[in-house]
N, C-alpha and C positions, 0 to 999 in steps of 0.2 A: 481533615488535616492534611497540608500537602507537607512533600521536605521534599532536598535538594541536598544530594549529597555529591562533590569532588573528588575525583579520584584521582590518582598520579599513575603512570602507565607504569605497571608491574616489571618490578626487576633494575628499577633506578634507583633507588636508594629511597634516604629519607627527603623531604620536601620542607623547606622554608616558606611560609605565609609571604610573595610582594605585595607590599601596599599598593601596587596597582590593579589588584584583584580587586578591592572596593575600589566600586564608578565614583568619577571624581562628583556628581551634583551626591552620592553619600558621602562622602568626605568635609562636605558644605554643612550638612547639617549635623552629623555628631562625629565625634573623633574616637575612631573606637582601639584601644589599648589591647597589647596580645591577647591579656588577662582575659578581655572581654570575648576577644574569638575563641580562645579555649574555652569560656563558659558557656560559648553555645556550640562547642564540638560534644561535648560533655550532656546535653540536652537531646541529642540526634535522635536517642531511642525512644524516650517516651511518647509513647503517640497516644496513651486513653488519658492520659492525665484531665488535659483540657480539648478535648475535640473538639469546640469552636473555636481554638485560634488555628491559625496559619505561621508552622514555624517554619523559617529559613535558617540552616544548619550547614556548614564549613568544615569538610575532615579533612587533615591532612597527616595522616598517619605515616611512621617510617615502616620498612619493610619486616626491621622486629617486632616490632608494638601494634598489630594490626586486630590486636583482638578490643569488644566492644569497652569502654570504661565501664563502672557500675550507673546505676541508674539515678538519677538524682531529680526529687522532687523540687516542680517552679512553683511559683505563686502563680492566681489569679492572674489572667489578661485580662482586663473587662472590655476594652477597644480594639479589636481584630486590627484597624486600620490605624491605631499607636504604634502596635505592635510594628508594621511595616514601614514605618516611619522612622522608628527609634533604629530597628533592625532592618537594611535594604539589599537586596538584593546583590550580590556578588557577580561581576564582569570577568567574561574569563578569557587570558590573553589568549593570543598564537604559543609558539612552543616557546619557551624560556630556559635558554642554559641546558638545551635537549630532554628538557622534560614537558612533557604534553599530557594536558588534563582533560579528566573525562568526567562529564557532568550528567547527572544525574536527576531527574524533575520527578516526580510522581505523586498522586493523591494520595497513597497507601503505598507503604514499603515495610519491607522486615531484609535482614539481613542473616544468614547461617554462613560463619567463616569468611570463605573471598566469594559467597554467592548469594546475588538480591532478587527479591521477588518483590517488582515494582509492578501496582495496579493503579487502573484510574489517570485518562488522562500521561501516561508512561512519556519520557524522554528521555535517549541518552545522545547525549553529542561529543563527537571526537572527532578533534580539527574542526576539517569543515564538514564532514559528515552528520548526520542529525536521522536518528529513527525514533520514529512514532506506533506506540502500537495503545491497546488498550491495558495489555498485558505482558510483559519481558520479563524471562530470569534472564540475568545475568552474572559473568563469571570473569572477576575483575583479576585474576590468574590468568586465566587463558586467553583474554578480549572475549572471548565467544557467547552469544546470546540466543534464545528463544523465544520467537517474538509470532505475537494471534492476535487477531481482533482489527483491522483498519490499519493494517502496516501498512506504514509510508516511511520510506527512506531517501533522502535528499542530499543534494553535495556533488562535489568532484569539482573538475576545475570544466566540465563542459555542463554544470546544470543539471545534473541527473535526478529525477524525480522517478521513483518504484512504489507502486500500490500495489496491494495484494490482501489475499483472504490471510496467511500467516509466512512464516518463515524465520531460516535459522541465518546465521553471521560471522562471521571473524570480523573485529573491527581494527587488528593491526592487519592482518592480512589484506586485507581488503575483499574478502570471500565470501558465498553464500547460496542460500537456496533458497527461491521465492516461489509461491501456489498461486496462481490463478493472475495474472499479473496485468494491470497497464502499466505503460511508463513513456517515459519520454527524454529525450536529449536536446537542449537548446531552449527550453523552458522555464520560466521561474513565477513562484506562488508570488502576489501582490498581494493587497490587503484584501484585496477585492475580486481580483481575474488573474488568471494565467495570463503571464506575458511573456512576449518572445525575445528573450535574452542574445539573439543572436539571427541572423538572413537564414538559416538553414536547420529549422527545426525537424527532431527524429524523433518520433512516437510509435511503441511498438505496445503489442499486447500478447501473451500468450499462455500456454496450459503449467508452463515450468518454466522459469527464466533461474539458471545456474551461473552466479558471478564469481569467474575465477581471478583476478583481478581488480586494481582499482577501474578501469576504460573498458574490460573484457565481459565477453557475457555472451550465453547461451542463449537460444530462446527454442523454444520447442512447442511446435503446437500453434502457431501462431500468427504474426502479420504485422508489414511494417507499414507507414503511411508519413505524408509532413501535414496531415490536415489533424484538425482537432479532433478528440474521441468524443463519446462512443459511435458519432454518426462520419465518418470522413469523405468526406467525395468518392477516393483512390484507395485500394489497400494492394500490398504484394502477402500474397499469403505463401505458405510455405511450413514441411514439416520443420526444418532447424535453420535459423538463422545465425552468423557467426558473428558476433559484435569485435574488432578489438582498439577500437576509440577514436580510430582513421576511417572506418564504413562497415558496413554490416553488407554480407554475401550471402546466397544463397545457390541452392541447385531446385533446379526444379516446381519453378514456383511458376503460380497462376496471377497477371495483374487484375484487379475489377477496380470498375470505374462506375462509381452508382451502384454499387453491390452487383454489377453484372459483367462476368466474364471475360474477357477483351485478349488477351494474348499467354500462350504459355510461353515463358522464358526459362531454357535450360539451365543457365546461369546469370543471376545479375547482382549488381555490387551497389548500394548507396551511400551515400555520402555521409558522417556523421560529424570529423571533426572539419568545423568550418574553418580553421586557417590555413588549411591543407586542400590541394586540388587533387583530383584523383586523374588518372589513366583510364583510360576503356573505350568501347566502344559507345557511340550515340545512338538515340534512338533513330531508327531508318526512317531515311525519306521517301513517300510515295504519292503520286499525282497522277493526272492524265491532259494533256491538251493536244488542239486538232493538227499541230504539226510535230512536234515531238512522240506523240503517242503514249504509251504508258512508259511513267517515270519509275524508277526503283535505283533507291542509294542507301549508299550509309557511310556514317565517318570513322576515324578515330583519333580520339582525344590522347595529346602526352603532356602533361604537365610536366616539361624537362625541371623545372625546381620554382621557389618561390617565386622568380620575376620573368619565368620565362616558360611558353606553352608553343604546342603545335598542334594542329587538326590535317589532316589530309583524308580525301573521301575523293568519289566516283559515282557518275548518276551513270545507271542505261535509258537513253532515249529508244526506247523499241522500232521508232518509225526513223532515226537518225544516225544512233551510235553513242559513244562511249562521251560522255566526258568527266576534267580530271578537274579536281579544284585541293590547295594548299591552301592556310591562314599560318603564317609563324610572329608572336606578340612577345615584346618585348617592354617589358617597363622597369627602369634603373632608376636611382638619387635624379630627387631634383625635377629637370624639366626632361632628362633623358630619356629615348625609347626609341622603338624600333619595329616595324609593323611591315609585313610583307604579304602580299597575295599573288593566288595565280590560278587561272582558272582558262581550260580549253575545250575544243568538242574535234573528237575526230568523227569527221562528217561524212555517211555514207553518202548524201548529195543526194540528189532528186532530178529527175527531166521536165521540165516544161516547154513544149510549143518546139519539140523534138533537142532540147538543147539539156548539156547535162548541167545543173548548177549544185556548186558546191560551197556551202559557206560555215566550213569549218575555219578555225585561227585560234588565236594564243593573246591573252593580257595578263601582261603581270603591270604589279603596285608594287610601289615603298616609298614610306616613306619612314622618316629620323629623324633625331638631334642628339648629339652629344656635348654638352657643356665642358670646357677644361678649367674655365673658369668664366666671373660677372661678365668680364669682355671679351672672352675668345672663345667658339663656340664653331661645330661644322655640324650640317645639317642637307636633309636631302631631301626630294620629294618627285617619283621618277615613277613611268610609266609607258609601258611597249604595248602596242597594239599592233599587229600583225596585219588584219583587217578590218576597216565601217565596216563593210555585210555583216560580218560576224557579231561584231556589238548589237548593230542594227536589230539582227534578225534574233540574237537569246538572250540580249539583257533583259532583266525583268523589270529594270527602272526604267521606265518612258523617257524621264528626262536627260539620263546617260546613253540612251539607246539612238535617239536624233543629237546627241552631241559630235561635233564635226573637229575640234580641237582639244589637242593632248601637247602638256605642256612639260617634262620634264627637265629639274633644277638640283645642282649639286654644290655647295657653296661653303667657305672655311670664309669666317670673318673674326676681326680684332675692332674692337670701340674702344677708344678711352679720349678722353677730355674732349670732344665733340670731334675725334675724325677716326674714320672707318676704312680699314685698308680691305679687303674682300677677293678672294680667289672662287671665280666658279663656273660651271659648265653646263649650257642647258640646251634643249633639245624643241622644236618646235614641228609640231607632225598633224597637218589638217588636210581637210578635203576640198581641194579642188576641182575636180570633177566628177560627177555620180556617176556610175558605172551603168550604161545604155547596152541595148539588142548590137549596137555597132562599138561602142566606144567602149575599152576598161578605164576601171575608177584611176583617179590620176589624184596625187596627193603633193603635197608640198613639203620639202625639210626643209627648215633651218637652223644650226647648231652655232653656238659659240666653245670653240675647243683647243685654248679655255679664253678667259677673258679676266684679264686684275683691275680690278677698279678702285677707286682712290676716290673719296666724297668728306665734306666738313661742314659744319653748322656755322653760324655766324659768329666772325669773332672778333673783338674792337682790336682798333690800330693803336697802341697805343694808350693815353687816357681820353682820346678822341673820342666821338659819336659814330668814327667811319668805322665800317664795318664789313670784314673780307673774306668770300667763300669760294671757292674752288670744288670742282668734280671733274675726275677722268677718265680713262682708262686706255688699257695694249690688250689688245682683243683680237684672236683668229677664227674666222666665218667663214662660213659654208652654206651655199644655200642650193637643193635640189628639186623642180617641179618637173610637169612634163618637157620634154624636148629642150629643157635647158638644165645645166650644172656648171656651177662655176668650178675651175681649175685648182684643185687642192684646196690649200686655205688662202684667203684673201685676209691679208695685215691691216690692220685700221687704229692709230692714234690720233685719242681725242681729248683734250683740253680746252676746260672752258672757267676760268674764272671770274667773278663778280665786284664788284664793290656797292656799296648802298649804304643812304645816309636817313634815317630815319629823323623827320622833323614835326612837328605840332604844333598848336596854336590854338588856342579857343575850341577846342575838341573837334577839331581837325584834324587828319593825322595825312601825314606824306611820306612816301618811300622811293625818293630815288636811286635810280641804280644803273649801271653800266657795267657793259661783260664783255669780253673776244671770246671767240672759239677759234682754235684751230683743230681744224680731222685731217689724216693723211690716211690716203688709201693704195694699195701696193698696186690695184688693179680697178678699172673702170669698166664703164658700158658705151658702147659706142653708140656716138650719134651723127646724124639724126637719126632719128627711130623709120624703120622699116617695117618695123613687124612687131608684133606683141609683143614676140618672146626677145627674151633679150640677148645682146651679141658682147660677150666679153673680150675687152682689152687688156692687153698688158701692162700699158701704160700705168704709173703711179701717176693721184688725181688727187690735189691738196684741194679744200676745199676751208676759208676762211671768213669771216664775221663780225661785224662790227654790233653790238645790242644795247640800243638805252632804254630803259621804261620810266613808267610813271605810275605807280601807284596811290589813289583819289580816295580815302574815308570820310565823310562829312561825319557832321555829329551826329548821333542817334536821336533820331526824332521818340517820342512817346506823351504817351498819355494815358493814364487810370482815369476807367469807365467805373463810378462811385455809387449805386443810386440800390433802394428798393426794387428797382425792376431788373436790374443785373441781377441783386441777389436772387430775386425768384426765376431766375434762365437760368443762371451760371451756377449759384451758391455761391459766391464771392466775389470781389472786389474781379476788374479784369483790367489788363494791362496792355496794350497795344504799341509796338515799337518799327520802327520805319528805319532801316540803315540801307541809304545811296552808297552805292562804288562804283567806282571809275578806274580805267587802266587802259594807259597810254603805251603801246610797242610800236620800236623803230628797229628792224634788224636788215641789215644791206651786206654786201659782198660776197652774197652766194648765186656767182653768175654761171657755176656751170652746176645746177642742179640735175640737169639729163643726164649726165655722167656720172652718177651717182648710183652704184649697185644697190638696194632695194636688202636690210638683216634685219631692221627697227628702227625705234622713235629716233635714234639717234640719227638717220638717214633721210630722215625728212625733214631734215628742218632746211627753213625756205627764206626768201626775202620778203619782208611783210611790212604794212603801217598801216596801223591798227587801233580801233579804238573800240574797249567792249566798257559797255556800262551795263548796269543792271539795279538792281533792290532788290532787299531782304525784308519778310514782315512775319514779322512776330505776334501771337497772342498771347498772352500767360492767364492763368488764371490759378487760385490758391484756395483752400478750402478751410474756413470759418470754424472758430472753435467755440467754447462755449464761454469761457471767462477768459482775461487776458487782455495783453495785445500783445501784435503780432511785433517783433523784435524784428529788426535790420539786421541783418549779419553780412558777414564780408563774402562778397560772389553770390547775394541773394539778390535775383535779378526782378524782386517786386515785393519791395520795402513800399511798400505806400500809406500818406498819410491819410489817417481818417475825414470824415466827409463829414460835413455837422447835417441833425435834421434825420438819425439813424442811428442803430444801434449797432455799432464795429465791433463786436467781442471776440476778439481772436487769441489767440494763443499766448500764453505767458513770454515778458520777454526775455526770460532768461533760455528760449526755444527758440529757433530760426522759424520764419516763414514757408510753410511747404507749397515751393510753386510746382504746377507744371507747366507744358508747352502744349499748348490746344490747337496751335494751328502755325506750320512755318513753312510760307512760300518765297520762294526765290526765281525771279523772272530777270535773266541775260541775254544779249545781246552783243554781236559784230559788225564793227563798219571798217568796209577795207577802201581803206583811200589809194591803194593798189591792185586794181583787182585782178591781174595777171599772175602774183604774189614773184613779180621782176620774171616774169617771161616762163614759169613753170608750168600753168596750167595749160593741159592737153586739153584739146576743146572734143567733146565726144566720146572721154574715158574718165572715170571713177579716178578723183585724184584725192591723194587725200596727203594733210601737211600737219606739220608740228602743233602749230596755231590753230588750225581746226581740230584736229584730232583734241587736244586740250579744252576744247570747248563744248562737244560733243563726241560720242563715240558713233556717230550716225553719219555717214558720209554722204555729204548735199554738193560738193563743187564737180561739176558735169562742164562747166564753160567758165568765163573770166563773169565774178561781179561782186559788188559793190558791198551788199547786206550778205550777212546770215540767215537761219532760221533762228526763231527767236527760242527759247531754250526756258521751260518752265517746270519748276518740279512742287508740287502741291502737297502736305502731309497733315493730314487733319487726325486726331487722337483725342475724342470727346472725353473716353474714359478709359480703363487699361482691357475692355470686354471688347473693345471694338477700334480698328485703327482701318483708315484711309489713304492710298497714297495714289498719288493722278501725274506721271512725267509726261510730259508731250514736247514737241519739237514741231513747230510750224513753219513750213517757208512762205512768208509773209509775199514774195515773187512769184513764184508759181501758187499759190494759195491751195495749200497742202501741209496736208498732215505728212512730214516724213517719219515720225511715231507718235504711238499716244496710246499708253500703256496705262491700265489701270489695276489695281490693288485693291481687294477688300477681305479684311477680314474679323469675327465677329464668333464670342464664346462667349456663352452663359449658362452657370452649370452644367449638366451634363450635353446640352445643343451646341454645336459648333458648325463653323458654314465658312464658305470662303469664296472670292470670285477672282476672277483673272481677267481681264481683255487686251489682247497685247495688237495692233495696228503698226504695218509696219510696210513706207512705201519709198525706197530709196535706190542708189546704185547698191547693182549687187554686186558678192562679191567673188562668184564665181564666174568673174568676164573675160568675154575673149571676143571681143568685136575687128572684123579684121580692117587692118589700114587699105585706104583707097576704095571701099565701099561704095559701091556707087548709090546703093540707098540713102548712104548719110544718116542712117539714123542711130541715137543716143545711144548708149552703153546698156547692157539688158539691165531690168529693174529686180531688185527682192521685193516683190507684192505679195504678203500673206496677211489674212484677217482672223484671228484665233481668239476662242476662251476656252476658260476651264472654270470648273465648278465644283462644288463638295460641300457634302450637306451632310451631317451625322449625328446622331443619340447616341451617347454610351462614353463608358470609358473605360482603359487597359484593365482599370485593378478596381474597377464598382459590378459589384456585384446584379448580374440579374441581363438582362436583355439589352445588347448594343447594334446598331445600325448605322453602314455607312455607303454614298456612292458618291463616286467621283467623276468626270465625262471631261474629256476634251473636242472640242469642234472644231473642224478647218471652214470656215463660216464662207472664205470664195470659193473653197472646192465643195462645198454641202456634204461635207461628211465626217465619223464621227472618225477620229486619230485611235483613242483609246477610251475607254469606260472599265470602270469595275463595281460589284455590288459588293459588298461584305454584310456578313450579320454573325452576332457571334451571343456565347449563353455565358457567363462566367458562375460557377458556382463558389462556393467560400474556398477552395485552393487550387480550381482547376477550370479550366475553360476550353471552350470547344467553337473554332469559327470556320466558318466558310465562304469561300470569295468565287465570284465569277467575271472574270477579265478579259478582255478584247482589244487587240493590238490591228490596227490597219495603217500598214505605214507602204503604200507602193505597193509595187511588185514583188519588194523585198520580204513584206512580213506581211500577212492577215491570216492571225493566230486567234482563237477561242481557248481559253486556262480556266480547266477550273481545281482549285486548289482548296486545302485543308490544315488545320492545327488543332493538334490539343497540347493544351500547354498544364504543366503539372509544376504548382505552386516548390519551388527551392529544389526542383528536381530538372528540369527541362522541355523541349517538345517536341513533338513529331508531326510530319507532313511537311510541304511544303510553299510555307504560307509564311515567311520568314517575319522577322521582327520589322525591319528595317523597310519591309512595305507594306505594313498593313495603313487601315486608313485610321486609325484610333490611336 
């Protein structure tokens, strides 16, 4: 015989039955009158009468009348399961009109006064709290209980689950004493498994866990872990740990890893409530490689408040010195945020080949945005580099470490109704010269400080078809390389408006259009050229433009490939589409291009007549369903119709078509019916214009002529495991690959792989060819032939045995750039990898790294084997 008795929290008075205590699907089937509750509050005590039924019983006593009614004989149940039917189970709210109930479940119960002795199966729950034992008295005077046999207690607003041999309670208080205890925080029972109700589970176990509080807790004797018990990767053991709902501390604790020993820590803090960040220190970082020597750091964490943190730390390089690194993060409403870094090495420097070299320096980051509203917004994204060597030689990213340009951008814009007014300041900082046995490294500025710019979308005249757009700006420039700087700032307005009339016909489309520019420049460059470097005038130098085009769309060609042998290649219907384009430029009246100081795209633009054509092709293909057909929807670009002599069963058509794109190449082309571009091109030097630069970002004009290189970018995606893409640039003149870059890459389940070939034989662009040569010969070339590769098993968060290597080749110098091995063990909350890395970049860097992590599942890692570079 179970019962279920309600209790109202002592010292509230008397208690009124709400009809929202019976569940509303009981309310469905009988309608039960007070009369009826009182007759089975009136029932609560007999429990031998009939010992095979199952009574459910309702007390709601006032605080005078709390003694038992007299006993009163039932009839016969003869259907247990009438019985629960007729009579259902009572729902019991949150608190109502500040009184809060406490429920009571048991097999066997007796009551003496305000005190029960519930067995079998025992429950009592207040709020949201909920204890289980086999056996509870309790004492509905005091809250307080005594509880043995499989206690478990559940609740709180972090999930708190406590096992134990027994234990005593306050259940207003929120107090207590538990024996023999697991538990955990951030966890919650399923029907079936523990789940983790939260990223940051807390499981502790100990000899005596003391809760003084509802969040607060003792533990004694004990160990905390975020892996699952009894078996956990990690544990921190410890005599007392101090819970108080924000992290559990400790003094003097031992970590194991695998049940085995790993580090003592004096004092350490864990994390418990997860909406809260904590302060402290990180785990130390420690490494060794052949030019830094042995590493040792460590950080500290400040969580200044909910949206805003900072980390500042220190490595010792033993063979080098000091360096210092900040992170300050920023995230606000919306799109807003704020992200800064900084990171340097005071460099004791080293001698080679009796010379002293020193490649210490300084980078800082930030970037931002601040929205004030949909259309006004300032934002920023800036960065100082002191010195290449220094990137060069200790960034741990390969591909940051040979990067030669830094782009810093500071910018307040307004949009509304298609035009954009823009205030902003940027900064342009690259290497022009490598730093030689004779020569220091020599780098290039160029700033706009600041520059307003003024741009608009296309907008009808009227109720016309014409259609009128405009861009400008008032900009002040500054540009610094070796052995030249131009004189403060150089003023430059520029205006350039459009007009263009958009016409069709028979699925033709044409875009004619006509523009002026005018630029004005406070200061020139003098010519004729004598010398590379350039000779600034004072002179203002208007520079003006006359622009027609023509833009050429024929119809899209296409055709759907229908057949039983598609379907067994492809699995469906395929679609093959063909779009020609055509574009006709006329731009004249830019006859003093030599006099033109060299800030951006805006400074090269050239006199030209021009004709690029090209194609676009398409494959689509869509995947077959089992009943159905496949629906046409608007923007479904492979509506096709069925094929007779086959079975088409596609998708119902109240569902779109699911295409994809299996294969889209686009092959362009330049004919210059000027090929002087009106007397600009220097024959002998790396020249490069508006027109070309828009065509390619690969510089091919070296003398005056007629074609381009023809321009092809290839992108095949059989299926989403594996994608292809193949750019190249041919000069079909010199018959040469000026690039031809190739893409692959390919994941199935846990193997992943990847390739690179990048080819690249063009003007370079660190040239300085001197005038009046008597060699005569061409501008130097950028000739490098490179791949890279990466081949791997495993993954971040799969448990069990992962492997990765990655290689790069300089395939005309025969040598390797960089490689790394990684292999790493992950066990179910914690993981252990190691990496061996090799850096040969010149004289500057040939470093061996070998580096470590162990990562601790919602806690963090150590070593330095960072996230951000591993190969997995």
């Amino acid at each position: 015989m179970r019962f279920t008795t309600f209790e109202p929290e002592p010292n509230r008075g008397s208690f009124l039955l709400p009809q929202g205590l019976i569940s509303r699907k009981a309310r469905t089937r009988t309608s039960l009158s007070f009369r009826a509750v009182y007759f089975l509050i009136t029932i609560t005590l007999v429990q031998a009468s009939h010992p095979q039924s199952r009574l459910i019983a309702q007390e709601v006593p006032s605080q005078a009348t709390q003694a038992s009614p007299a006993p009163t004989a039932l009839p016969d149940v003869p259907d247990p399961a009438a019985s629960l039917e007729r009579y259902p189970e009572a729902v019991v709210l949150p608190d109502t009109e500040g009184t809060t109930l406490v429920s009571i479940v048991s097999d066997r119960q007796s009551k003496t006064g305000n005190r029960y002795a519930l067995d079998g199966n025992a429950v009592i729950t207040y709020k949201d709290r909920r204890i289980e034992a086999d056996h509870i008295d309790y004492d509905s005077s005091t809250e307080e209980l005594n509880a043995a046999g499989h206690l478990k207690a559940t609740g709180g607003e972090n999930h708190e689950i406590i096992r134990a041999s027994h234990g005593t309670m306050n259940l207003k208080q929120q107090t207590g004493r538990f024996y023999d205890v697991t538990g955990s925080v951030g966890l919650k029972d399923s029907e079936h498994r523990v789940i983790y109700s939260n990223g940051n589970p807390f499981l502790f176990a100990g000899r005596l866990v003391v809760k003084t509080g509802p969040q607060q807790y003792e533990i004694y004797d004990g160990s905390v872990t975020s892996c699952q018990l009894p078996n956990p990767d990690w544990q921190l053991f410890a005599g007392r740990f101090s819970v108080d709902g924000d992290k559990a501390t400790a003094r003097n604790s031992v970590f194991r890893v695998i049940n085995m020993p790993v580090l003592y820590l004096p004092y350490v803090s864990h994390p418990v409530d997860t909406t809260e960040r904590q302060s402290g220190f990180l785990i130390p970082v420690i490494g060794d490689t052949s030019t830094k020597g042995i590493v040792l750091g460590e950080q500290i964490y400040w969580a200044i408040n909910r949206s805003t943190d900072l980390t500042v730390g220190a490595e010792y390089f033993s063979r080098r010195g000091w360096q210092q690194s900040a992170t300050f993060r920023y995230r606000g409403l919306g799109n807003n945020f704020a992200t800064a870094h900084y990171n340097g090495l005071l460099d004791r420097g080293y001698y080679t080949g009796g010379k002293y070299v020193n490649q210490g320096g300084e980078d800082v980051v930030f970037s931002g945005r601040y929205d004030f509203s949909d259309q006004t917004r300032v934002a920023a994204d800036l960065e100082y580099l002191s010195s290449f060597a220094y990137r060069e030689a200790f960034s741990e990213n390969f591909n940051q470490a040979v990067s030669s340009d830094i782009l810093s951008i500071g910018y307040a814009t307004h949009e509304a109704d298609g035009y954009s007014v823009s205030l902003r300041a940027d900064r342009y900082q690259g290497l022009k010269q490598v730093a030689t046995a004779t020569l220091p490294e020599g780098e290039i500025h160029i700033f706009h400080a600041p520059s307003l710019d003024l741009a608009t979308t296309d907008h009808p005249i009227g109720g016309s078809h014409l259609l009128w757009s405009a861009d400008g700006s008032l900009a002040g420039l500054k540009r610094v390389q070796p052995n030249f700087s131009t004189t403060g700032l150089t003023g430059r307005f520029d205006l350039h408006p459009q007009l263009a009339l958009p016409l069709g016909a028979d699925g033709w489309r044409f875009m004619p259009s006509i523009g002026v520019r005018e630029t004005i420049y406070t200061r020139g460059r003098h010519t004729p050229y004598t010398s590379p470097i350039p000779v600034e005038t004072v002179s203002a130098v208007n520079r003006a433009d006359l622009e027609l085009q023509m833009d050429v769309r024929a119809p899209v060609l296409e055709r759907t490939f229908s057949s039983p042998l598609v379907h067994r290649l492809f699995g469906s219907d395929v679609k093959h589409t063909i779009q020609p384009e055509v574009t006709y430029r006329y731009v004249t009246g830019v006859d003093n291009f030599p006099n033109i100081l060299r800030f951006d795209d805006s400074d090269i633009v050239s006199n030209t007549n021009e004709v690029q054509y090209g194609v676009v092709q398409r494959i689509f293909v869509r995947q077959r369903k089992k009943a159905g057909a496949c629906a046409a929807s608007e923007g479904n670009a492979l509506a096709m119709p069925a094929a007779p002599g086959y079975d088409t069963s596609y998708e119902a058509p109240s569902a779109p078509c699911r295409n994809r794109e299996l294969i889209s190449w686009k092959v362009t082309q330049k004919y210059f019916f000027d090929p002087t571009f009106g007397g600009a091109v220097v024959a002998k030097r790396r020249n490069i214009f508006q027109t070309t630069l828009d065509l390619s970002g690969i510089a091919f004009l070296t003398e005056p002529r007629n074609i381009s290189p023809l321009i092809s970018r290839l992108r095949l995606q059989p299926s989403d495991k594996f994608d292809l893409e193949w750019d190249f640039d041919v000069d079909t003149g010199a018959r040469k690959f000026t690039s031809n870059n190739v893409l692959i890459d390919f994941h199935e389940g846990n193997v992943f792989s990847g390739f690179s070939y990048a080819r690249l034989n063009a003007p370079g662009r660190f040239y300085t060819q001197p005038f009046g040569s008597s060699q005569g010969t061409s501008s130097p070339v950028s000739d490098f032939n490179q791949v890279r590769l990466l081949l791997g098993y495993g993954a971040p968060t799969r448990k069990g045995l992962g492997v990765a290597a990655n290689v790069g080749l300089d395939l005309r110098l025969s040598t390797v750039q960089y490689g790394a091995l990684q292999t790493s063990w992950n066990w179910d909350c914690c993981g252990f990898s190691v990496e061996y890395r090799k850096y040969e970049l010149g004289s500057v860097r040939n470093e061996n790294a070998y580096r470590f992590n162990l990562t601790l599942a919602n806690i963090g890692s150590a070593g330095n084997l960072r996230r951000a570079e591993r190969l997995f």
